[in-house]
Structures are given as structure tokens and as C-alpha cells.
C-alpha positions as CSV (number, residue, x, y, z in Angstrom):
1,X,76.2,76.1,114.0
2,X,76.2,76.7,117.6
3,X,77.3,79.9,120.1
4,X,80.4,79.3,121.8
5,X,80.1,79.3,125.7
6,X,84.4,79.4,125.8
7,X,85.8,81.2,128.4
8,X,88.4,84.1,126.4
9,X,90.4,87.4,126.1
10,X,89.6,90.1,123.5
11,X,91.6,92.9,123.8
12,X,92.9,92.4,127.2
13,X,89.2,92.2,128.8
14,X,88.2,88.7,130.1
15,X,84.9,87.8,128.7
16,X,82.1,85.5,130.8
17,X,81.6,82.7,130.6
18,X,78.2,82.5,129.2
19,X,77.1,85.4,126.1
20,X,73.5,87.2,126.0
21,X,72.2,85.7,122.5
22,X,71.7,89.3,120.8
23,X,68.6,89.5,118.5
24,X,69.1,89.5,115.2
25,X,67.5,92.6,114.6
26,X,69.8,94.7,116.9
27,X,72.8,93.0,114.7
28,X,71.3,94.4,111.5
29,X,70.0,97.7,113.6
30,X,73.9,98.5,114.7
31,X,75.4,98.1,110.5
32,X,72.2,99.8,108.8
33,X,73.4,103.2,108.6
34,X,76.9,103.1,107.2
35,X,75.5,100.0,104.9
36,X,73.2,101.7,103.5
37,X,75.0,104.6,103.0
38,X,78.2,102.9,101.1
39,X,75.4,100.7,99.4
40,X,73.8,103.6,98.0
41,X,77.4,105.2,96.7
42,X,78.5,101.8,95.3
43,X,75.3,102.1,93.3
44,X,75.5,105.6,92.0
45,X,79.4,104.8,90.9
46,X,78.2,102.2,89.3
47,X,75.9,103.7,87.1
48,X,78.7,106.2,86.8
49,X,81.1,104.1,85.5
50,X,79.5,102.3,83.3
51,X,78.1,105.6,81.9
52,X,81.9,106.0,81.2
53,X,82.2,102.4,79.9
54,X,79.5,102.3,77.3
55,X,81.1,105.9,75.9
56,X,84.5,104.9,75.7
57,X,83.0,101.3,73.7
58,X,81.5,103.6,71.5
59,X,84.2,105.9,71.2
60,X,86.3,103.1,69.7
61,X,84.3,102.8,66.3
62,X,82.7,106.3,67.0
63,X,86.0,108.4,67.7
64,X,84.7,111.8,66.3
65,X,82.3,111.3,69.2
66,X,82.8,114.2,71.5
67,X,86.5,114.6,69.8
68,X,86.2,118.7,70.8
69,X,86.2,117.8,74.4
70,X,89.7,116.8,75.8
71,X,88.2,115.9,79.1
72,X,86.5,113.0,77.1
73,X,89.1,111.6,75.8
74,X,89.4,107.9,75.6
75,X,93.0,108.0,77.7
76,X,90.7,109.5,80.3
77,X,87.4,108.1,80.3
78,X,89.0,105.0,80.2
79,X,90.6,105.3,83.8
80,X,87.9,107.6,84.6
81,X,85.5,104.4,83.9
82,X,88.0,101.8,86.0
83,X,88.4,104.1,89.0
84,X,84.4,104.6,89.5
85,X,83.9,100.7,89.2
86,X,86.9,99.2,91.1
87,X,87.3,101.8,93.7
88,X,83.6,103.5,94.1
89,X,81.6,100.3,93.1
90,X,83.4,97.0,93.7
91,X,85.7,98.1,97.3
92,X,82.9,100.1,98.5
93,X,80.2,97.2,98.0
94,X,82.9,95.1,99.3
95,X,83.8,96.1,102.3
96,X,79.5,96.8,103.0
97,X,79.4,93.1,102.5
98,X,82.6,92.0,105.0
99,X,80.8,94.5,107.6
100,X,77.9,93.0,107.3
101,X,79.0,89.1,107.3
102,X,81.5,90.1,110.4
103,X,78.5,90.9,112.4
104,X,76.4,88.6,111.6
105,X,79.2,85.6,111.5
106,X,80.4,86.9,115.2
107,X,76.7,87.6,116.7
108,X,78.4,90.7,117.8
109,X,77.2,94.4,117.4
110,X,79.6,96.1,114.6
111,X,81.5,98.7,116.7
112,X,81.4,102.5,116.4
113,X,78.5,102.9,113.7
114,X,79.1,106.8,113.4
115,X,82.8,106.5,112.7
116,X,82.1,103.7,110.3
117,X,79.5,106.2,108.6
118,X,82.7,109.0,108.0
119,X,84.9,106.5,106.6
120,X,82.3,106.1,104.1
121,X,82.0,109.4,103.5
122,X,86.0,110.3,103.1
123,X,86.2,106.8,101.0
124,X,83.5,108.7,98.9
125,X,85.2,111.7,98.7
126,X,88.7,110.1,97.9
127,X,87.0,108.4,94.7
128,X,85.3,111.5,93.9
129,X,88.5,113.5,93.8
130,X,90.3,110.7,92.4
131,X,87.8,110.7,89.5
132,X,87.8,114.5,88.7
133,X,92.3,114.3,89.2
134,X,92.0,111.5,86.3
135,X,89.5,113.2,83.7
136,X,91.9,116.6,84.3
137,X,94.6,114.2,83.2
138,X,96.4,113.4,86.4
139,X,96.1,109.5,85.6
140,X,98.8,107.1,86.5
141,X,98.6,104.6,83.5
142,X,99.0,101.5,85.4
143,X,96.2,99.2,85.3
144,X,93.9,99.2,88.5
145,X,95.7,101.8,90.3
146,X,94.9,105.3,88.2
147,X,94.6,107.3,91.4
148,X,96.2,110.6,91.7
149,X,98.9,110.5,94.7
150,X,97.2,112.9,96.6
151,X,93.7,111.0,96.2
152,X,95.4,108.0,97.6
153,X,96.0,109.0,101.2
154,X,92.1,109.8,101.8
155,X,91.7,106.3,100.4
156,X,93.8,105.3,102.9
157,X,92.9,106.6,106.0
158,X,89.4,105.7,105.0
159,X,90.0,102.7,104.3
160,X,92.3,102.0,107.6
161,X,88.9,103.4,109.7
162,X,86.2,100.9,107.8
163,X,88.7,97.8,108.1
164,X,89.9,99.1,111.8
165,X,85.9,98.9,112.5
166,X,85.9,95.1,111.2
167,X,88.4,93.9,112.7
168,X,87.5,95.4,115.9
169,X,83.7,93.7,115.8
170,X,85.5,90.5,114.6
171,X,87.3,90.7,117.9
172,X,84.3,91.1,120.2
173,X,82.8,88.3,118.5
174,X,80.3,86.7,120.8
175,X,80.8,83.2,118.2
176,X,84.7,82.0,119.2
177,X,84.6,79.4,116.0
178,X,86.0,80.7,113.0
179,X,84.4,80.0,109.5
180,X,85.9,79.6,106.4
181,X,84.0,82.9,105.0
182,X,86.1,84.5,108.0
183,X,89.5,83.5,107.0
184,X,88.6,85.3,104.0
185,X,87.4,88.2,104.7
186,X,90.4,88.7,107.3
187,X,93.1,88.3,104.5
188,X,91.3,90.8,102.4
189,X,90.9,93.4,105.2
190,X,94.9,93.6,106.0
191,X,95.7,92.7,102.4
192,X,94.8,96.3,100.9
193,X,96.3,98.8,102.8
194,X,100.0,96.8,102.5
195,X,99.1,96.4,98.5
196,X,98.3,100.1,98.2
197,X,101.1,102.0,100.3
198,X,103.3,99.7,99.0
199,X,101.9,100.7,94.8
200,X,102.4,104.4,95.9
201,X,105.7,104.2,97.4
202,X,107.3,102.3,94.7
203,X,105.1,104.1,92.0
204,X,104.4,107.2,93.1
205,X,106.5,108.6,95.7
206,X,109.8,107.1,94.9
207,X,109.4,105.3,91.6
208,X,111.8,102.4,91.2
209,X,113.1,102.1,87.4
210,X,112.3,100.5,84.1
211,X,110.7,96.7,84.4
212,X,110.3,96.7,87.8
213,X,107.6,98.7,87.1
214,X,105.8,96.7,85.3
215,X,106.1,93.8,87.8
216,X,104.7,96.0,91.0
217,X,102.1,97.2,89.3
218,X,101.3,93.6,88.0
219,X,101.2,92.5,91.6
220,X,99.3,95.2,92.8
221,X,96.4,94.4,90.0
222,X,96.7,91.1,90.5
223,X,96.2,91.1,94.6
224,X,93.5,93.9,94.1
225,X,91.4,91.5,91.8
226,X,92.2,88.0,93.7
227,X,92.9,88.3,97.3
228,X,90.6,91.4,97.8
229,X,88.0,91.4,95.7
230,X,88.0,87.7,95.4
231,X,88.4,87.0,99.3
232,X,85.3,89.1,100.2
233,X,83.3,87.5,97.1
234,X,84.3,84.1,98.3
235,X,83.5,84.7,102.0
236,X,79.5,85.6,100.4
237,X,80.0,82.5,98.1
238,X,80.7,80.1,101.1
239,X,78.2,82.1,103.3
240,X,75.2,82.3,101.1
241,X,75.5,78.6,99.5
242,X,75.2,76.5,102.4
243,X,73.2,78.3,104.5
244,X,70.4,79.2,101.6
245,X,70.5,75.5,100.4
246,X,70.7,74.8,104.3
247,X,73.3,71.9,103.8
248,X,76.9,71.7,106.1
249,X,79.9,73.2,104.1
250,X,81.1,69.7,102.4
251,X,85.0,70.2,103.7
252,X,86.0,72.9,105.9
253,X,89.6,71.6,105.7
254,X,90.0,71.8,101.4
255,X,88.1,74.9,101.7
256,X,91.1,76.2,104.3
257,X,93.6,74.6,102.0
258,X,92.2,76.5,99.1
259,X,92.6,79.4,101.2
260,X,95.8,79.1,101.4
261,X,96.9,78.7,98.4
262,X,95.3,81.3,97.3
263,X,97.2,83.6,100.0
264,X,100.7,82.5,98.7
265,X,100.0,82.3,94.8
266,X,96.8,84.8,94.2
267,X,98.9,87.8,94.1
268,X,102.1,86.6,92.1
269,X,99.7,85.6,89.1
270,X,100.0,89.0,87.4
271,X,102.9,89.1,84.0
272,X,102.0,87.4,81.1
273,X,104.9,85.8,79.2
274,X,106.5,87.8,76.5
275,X,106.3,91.0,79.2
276,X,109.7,93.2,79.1
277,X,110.5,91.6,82.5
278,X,113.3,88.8,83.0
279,X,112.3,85.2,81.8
280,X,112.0,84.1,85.2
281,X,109.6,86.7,86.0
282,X,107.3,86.0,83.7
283,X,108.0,82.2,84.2
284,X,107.3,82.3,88.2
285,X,104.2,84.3,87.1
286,X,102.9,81.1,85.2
287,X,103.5,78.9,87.9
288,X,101.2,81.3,90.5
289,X,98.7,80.8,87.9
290,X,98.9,77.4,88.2
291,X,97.9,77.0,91.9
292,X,95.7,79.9,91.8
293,X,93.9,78.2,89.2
294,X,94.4,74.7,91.7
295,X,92.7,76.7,94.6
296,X,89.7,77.5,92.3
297,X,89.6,74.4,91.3
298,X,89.2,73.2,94.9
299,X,87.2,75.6,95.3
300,X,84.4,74.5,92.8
301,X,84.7,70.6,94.0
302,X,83.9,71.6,97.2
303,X,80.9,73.9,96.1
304,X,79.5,71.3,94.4
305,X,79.7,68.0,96.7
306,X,78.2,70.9,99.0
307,X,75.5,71.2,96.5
308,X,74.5,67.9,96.1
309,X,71.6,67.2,94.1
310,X,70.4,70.8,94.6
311,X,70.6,72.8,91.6
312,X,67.5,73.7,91.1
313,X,67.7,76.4,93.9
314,X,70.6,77.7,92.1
315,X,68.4,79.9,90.1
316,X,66.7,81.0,93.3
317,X,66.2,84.4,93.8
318,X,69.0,84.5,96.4
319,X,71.3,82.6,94.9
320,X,71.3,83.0,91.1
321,X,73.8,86.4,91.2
322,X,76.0,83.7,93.7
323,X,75.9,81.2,91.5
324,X,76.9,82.9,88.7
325,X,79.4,84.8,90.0
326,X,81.2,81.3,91.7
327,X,80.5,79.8,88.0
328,X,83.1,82.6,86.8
329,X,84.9,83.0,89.3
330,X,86.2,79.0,88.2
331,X,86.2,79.5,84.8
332,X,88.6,83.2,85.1
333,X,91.2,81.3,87.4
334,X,91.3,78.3,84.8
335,X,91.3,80.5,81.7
336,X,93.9,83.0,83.4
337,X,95.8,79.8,84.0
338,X,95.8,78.6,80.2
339,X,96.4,82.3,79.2
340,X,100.0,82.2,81.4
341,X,101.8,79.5,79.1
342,X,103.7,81.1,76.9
343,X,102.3,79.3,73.7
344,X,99.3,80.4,74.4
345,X,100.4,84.2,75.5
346,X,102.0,84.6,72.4
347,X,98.9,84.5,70.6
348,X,96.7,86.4,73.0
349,X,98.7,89.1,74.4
350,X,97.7,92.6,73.1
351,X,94.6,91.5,72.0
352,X,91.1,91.4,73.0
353,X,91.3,88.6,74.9
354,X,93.0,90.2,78.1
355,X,90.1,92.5,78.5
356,X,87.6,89.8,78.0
357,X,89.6,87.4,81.1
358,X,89.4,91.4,83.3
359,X,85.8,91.3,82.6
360,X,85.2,88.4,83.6
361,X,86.9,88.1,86.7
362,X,85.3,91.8,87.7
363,X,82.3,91.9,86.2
364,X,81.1,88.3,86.0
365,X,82.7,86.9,89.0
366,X,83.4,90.1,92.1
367,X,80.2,92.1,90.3
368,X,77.9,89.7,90.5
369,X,78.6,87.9,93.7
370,X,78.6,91.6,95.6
371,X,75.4,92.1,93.7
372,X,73.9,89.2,95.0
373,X,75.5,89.7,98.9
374,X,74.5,92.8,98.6
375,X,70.4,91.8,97.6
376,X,70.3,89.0,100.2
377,X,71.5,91.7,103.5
378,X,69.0,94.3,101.6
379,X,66.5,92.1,102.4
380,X,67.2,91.8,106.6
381,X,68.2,94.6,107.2
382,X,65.8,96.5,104.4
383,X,63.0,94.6,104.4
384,X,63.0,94.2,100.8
385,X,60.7,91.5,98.9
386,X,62.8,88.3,98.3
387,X,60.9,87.8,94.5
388,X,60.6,91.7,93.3
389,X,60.3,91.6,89.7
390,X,63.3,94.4,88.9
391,X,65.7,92.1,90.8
392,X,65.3,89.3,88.9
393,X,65.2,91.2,85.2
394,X,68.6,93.0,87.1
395,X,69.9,89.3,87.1
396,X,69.3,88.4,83.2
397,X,70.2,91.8,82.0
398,X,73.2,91.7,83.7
399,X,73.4,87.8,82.7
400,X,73.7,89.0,79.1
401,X,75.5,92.1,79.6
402,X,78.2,90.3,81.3
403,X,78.4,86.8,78.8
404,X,77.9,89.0,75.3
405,X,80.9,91.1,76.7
406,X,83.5,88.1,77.4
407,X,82.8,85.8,74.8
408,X,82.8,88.8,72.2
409,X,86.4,90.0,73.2
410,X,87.2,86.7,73.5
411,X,86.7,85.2,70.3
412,X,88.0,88.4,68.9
413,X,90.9,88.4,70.6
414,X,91.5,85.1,69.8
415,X,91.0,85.4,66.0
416,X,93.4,88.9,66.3
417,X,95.9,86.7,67.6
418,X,96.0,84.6,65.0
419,X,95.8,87.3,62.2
420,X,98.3,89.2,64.0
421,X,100.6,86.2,63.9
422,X,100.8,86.3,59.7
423,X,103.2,87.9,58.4
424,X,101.2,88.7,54.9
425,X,98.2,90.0,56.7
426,X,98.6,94.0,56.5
427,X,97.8,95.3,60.6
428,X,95.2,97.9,59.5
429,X,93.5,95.1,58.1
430,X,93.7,93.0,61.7
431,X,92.8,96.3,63.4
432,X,89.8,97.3,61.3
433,X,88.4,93.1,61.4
434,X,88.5,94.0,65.4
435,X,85.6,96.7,64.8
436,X,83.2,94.4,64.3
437,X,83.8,92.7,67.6
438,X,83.7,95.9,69.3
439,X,81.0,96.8,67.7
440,X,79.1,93.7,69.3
441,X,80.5,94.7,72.6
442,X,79.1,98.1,72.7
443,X,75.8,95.8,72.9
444,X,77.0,94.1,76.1
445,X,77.9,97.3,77.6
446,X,74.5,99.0,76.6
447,X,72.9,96.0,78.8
448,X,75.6,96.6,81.5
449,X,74.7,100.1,81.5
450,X,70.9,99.2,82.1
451,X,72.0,96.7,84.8
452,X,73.7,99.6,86.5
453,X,70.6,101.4,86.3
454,X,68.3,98.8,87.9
455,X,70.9,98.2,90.4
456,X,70.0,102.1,91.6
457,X,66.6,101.9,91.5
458,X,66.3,98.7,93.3
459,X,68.7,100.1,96.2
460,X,67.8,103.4,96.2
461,X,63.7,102.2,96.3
462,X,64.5,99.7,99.1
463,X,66.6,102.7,101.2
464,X,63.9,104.5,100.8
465,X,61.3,102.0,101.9
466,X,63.5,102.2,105.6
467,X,63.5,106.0,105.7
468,X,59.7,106.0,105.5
469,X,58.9,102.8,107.7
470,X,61.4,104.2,110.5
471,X,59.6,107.3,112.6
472,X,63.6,107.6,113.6
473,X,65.2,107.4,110.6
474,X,67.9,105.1,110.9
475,X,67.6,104.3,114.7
476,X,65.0,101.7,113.8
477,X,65.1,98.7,111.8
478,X,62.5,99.2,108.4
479,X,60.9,96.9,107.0
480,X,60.0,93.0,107.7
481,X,62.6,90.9,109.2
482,X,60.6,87.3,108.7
483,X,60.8,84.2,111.0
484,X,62.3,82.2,108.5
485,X,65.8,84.4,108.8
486,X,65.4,84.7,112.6
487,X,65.4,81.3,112.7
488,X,68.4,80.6,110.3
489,X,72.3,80.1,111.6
490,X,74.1,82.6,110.4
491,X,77.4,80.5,109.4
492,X,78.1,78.3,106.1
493,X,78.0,75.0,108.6
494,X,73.8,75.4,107.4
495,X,73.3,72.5,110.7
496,X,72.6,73.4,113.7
497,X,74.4,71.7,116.4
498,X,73.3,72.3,120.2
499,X,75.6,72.6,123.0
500,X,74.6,70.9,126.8
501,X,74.0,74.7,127.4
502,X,71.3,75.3,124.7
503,X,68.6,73.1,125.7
504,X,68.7,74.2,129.2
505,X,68.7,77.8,128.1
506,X,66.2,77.2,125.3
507,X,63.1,78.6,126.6
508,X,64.6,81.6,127.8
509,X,66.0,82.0,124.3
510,X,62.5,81.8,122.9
511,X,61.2,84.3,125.2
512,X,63.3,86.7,124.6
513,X,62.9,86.5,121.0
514,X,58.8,86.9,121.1
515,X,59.7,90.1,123.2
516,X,62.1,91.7,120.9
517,X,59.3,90.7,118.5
518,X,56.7,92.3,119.9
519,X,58.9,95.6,120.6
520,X,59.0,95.8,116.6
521,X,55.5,95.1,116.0
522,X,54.3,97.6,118.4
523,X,57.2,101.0,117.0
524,X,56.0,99.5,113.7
525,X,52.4,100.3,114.3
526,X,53.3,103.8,116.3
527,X,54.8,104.7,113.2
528,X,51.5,103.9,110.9
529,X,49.2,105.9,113.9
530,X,51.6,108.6,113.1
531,X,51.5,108.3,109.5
532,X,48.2,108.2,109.2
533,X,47.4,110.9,111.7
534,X,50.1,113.4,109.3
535,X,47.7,112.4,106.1
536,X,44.7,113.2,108.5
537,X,45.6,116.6,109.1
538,X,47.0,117.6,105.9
539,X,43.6,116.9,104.6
């Protein structure tokens, strides 16, 4: 990938001609605070959630569990559960991640760090007052949008400040070429604030009548889960590939046409066949599915001739929460395609297999490719070990977690269906043959819950590794930022391509690199003298 030297206009100012190259440490030095902060959150609803989520698995073969307590009910802890993930865990990590890739995509500064640092403290306190609203019983009942009205304007004003801040760094981009991971992470940025005033308008504020409904909400879920979610876990998926397995993005232009169908069907994808909506609701709903499921499919060709003969670095410490998370994210879009035709909704609607296709487009596919994103900028701009040991058991706990969950509710669901279907099989005999199932699946959440818990201790040990190794707190980068990332493009191209300007301008390049270097090196060791002069005098 190489710097554009293009002359331009960003905002109205004229830039020159010719752009500083600006140290990669000063990148990561101008996001570390509100990063880490929303990191930190995302972690601690996470563990919240699923908290929430293991109870309310148990609660459904255990319901004289904490019957007494009407705050624990499951119509609440359910929600309760879904709000902390989706809105404190997956948007928060999310939108850390799109930060994060901006900068680093645009070699440009990200813009107003102390403003991005209170919109992660009102998104906080939205979720937070969402979460308390819901377990008081102010929930909405509409799946993936259970906020209270008056949580969602503080969401929204939050959220306007953190994607305002984007979009504004994206702008002052020092790199002029955009990247596929870009076109992504754009879409999703403007996607959610239309999504979510539009939910609370039609849902809220003025709610619209009867089926119609059913089919906003549907659309609301369904862009929430594909186009925002999904856009920023597919901008780290064509990021973090190529560049780790340092091979060239096979096609930029399928992985654009992907993008667009994505765009025009992602959203539409969301009522299932036999929903009280007109036929041709449910019927232009399948068809979505279909080229949703055709952009995934794209999608995962190009992944893989991008791969090559690679695979074995698949399972890399950096890339196996990627991996995974791309290996669901094809299989969700193909089985959510199946799931639309009608022959095959008849069997599996109300059944286990809907939660089972949820779980594995959230957990398996946006959980563990944030996860991962969310590791591999831990360790620049943290200065956390690339092979720690708790990573990697985060990565097969949550491995099991995630696959005994799915394939649990799925078969389930599947043999529900087909019991459901006979007419001479009694329903409290289909109901209680589900126990077992969920029985099994309390076991997945039990390793989700731990997963959860690693996931704090591994972020809130490498947060606090910076605190200590910066004498200014977070005015100074912590930790070891190592040659081999310095050295690295930061752009899914993974080839580096030199302009007539670059060799001339080479040396200077280097120079000024050793010099921020040494800069480091030397507040790095000021910090130790102080250290240990502190321990001196305490003893």
C-alpha cells in the first residue's frame, strides 16, 4: 500500500501537496484513551450479560429459581441479557474497532480525543439506564431493540458524537485511497442512527398499527445484525487477513460488489415465512436472503483465493478469533438463506432453531471477530504479548461455548419442528423433549460465561499494564510497539507499492522513525528511574 501524494480538499481546506508520514505510535497515542475506555465497558457488559444469559438458560428447566424476585423474571432478564450484549458489548466494541481501523487506514490522527472519551461515557450511561428501565419492566418486546424511549436519545446523541468523530478523521485522511474495510465501516457508521430514529419513531413515538410492526422491527434487527455489526466485523475481517498473512486482497472489485449487495439486501432479510405479514412480505424477505446469502458467498471465495495455501496461520494467535468468526459469518448468511424458504420455515419457525441462527450470527460471527480486532489493536497500542496463554484458552473456551450452543438449539429445534408438525404427538410432550436440549445449552453458556470472564481479565490486565508503564497516564503510549508492526502497511492490499516520491524521501522516512524511536525508549526508561526511585524511598 502506498501514501497518496494527491493534491485535495477536506472540508473546504486545501491540503499540500506532499503529507508528513505520522509515526505510528502518535496514531495509536491520539485513540488510546477513549479505546481503552469503551474496551474496558464492552468487557464489563459482557461479563454482565452473559451473567444474565447463563441465568435465564437455567431458569428455563430451573424456573423456581429466584421465582420470589420479579425483577428476575425471565421476560426481563431476557432483554436485560440482549441489551448488555448488543448495545454495551457488541456497538461499544464496534465502534472501538472502526476508530481504531479509521486511523490507522487514513494515517491520520483521530480527531477530538476528549470528546470522543464523553461519548463513551454517555453511550455507557445510556446502556446503563437502559438496562435498569428494562429489569423495572419498561421493555419494548421487540427483538434487538428493548430500550426504554427515554434511554434511546442518550444513545443517540452518543452515538452521533463517536461516529461524528470517525467520519471526521476519515476526512483528514492523510491516505486518499479507499479500502474495502473502509467502504464498510462508512455504511455502518451512517447506517445506525437512520435505523434507530427511524425504530423509535414508528415504534415508540408514534407507533404505526398491527403487522407493520412486526415488519419495522424485522428490518431494524435485521440492519442492526448485518450492515452494522457485520460491516464493522467485515472491515477487521478484510483488514486483519491480508495484512497478517501479508498477501494482496485477491479482488478488490467482488469484494466491492459484495459490498453492495449487501447494502441493498442485508437489511430487508428480516420476516420468516408464515409471519402475520402479507405474502409478499414475507416472500420479498426470502429473496434478500438470497443475495445476502450471495454476498457472503462472495465474500468467502474471495477470502479464500486471498488465502492461498496459507491455512496454517489461520490458527495463529492473531487470526484464529478472525477466522472463526468469517467461518460463521458464511455459514449464518447460508443457513439464514435456507431458513427463508417457506418449506423449510414451516418446520423451524418457533422453535430452537431461530435462536441457534441469532447465536451464531452474534456470538460466533460479530463476537468473535470484535474479539479478535479488539486483541490484535490491544497489542499496539497496549503493548500486550502476542502468545499470552489466557488469550488463547479465551479462544477455545469461547470456541466451545459458541459451537455447543448452535448446534444444540439447532438440532433441537430441528427435531421440535418435526414433532411439532404431528398431529398425534401431545405439545407438552414436544415441550418437555426440548428440556434436554436446553439443558445441554446451559453447558455452552456456562463456557460463554467463563469466556466473558477471561475476556475482562485479559483487557482489564493489559489496561492496566499502560497505566503503570505511562508516568502520564494516558498521554504516553505503554507498552512495546515492536518493529515488525512499524514496519507493516496498515491496509488489506498486505504489498507494498512505492511511489517516484518514496524512494527519494526514503532516508528521511527512516530517520525520522529511529528518532521517534529513541523518544520512546528514553520516557520509557525515565519512567523505570522513577519507578524505581518511589520503591527506593518507600523502603
Amino acid at each position: 500500500m502506498s501514501e497518496s501524494n494527491d493534491n485535495g480538499n477536506v472540508a473546504g481546506v486545501s491540503t499540500p501537496g506532499w503529507e508528513v508520514e505520522i509515526p505510528v505510535e502518535e496514531l495509536d497515542r491520539s485513540c488510546q484513551a477513549p479505546i481503552m475506555l469503551m474496551l474496558w465497558k464492552a468487557a464489563g457488559w459482557l461479563f454482565l450479560g452473559a451473567c444474565f444469559a447463563l441465568l435465564n438458560s437455567v431458569r428455563f428447566h430451573a424456573p423456581d429459581l429466584l421465582a420470589h424476585c420479579p425483577w428476575l423474571s425471565y421476560g426481563r432478564i431476557a432483554p436485560a441479557a440482549s441489551v448488555a450484549f448488543v448495545y454495551g458489548f457488541a456497538l461499544q466494541a464496534a465502534l472501538a474497532v472502526a476508530l481504531w481501523l479509521i486511523v490507522r487506514l487514513g494515517k491520520s490522527t483521530l480527531a477530538e480525543p476528549g470528546y470522543a472519551l464523553l461519548g463513551a461515557g454517555f453511550w455507557n450511561l445510556g446502556v446503563f439506564i437502559a438496562f435498569i428501565g428494562i429489569l423495572a419492566g419498561d421493555s419494548t418486546g421487540y427483538a434487538l431493540f428493548d430500550l426504554p424511549k427515554y434511554a434511546v436519545p442518550i444513545l443517540y446523541v452518543a452515538y452521533l458524537v463517536l461516529a461524528g468523530l470517525g467520519l471526521t478523521t476519515f476526512l483528514r485522511r492523510q491516505v486518499r485511497k479507499l479500502y474495502v474495510s473502509q467502504w464498510y465501516l462508512l455504511a455502518a457508521l451512517v447506517w445506525f442512527p437512520w435505523i434507530l430514529a427511524t425504530a423509535s419513531l414508528l415504534l415508540q413515538h408514534f407507533p404505526v398499527r398491527g403487522v407493520t410492526q412486526i415488519a419495522i422491527s424485522g428490518w431494524y434487527a435485521t440492519g442492526l445484525s448485518n450492515i452494522v455489526l457485520g460491516g464493522i466485523a467485515l472491515a477487521t475481517i478484510f483488514y486483519l487477513i491480508p495484512k497478517l498473512l501479508k498477501r494482496p486482497l485477491h479482488s478488490e472489485g467482488m469484494a466491492i460488489f459484495a459490498f453492495w449487495l449487501f447494502i441493498f439486501f442485508g437489511s430487508g432479510a428480516g420476516v420468516l415465512s408464515g409471519s402475520t405479514v402479507p405474502a409478499w412480505v414475507s416472500s420479498l424477505s426470502a429473496v434478500f436472503a438470497f443475495f445476502t446469502c450471495l454476498a457472503g458467498v462472495l465474500v468467502g471465495l474471495n477470502l479464500f483465493q486471498t488465502i492461498g495455501g496459507d491455512w496454517n496461520k489461520l490458527l495463529g494467535s492473531d487470526l484464529r478469533f478472525v477466522s472463526l468468526g468469517a467461518v460463521a459469518f458464511i455459514a449464518s448468511v447460508i443457513l439464514g438463506a435456507l431458513n427463508a424458504h417457506s418449506s423449510i420455515a414451516e418446520i423451524t419457525q418457533f422453535t430452537l432453531v431461530l435462536p441457534a441462527l441469532q447465536q451464531l450470527a452474534l456470538g460466533g460471527f460479530v463476537m468473535m471477530t470484535l474479539i479478535g480486532g479488539a486483541y490484535y489493536l490491544l497489542q499496539n497500542i497496549g503493548g500486550s504479548e502476542e502468545g499470552n496463554g489466557l488469550v488463547g484458552l479465551h479462544f477455545w473456551v469461547a470456541l466451545v461455548g459458541v459451537g455447543l450452543t448452535v448446534a444444540v438449539l439447532g438440532l433441537g429445534g430441528l427435531i421440535q419442528g418435526q414433532t411439532m408438525a404431528d398431529a398425534s404427538i401431545p405439545f407438552n410432550a414436544v415441550t418437555k423433549s426440548a428440556l434436554n436440549f436446553l439443558r445441554m445449552e446451559t453447558v455452552g453458556s456456562l463456557f460463554l460465561f467463563a469466556g466473558s470472564v477471561l475476556f475482562l481479565v485479559n483487557v482489564g490486565r493489559i489496561g492496566l499494564k499502560t497505566l503503570c508503564c505511562c508516568p502520564c497516564g494516558w498521554l504516553i503510549v505503554g507498552g512495546d510497539v515492536t518493529d515488525e508492526y512499524e514496519s507493516e502497511e496498515d491496509g488489506e492490499d498486505g504489498e507494498d507499492e512505492e511511489d517516484s516520491d518514496s524512494v527519494a524521501s526514503s532516508e528521511t522516512k527512516k530517520a525520522a522513525k529511529k528518532v521517534t524511536r529513541k523518544k520512546v525508549a528514553s520516557k520509557k526508561k525515565a519512567a523505570s528511574k522513577k519507578k524505581s526511585a518511589k520503591k527506593a524511598a518507600k523502603k
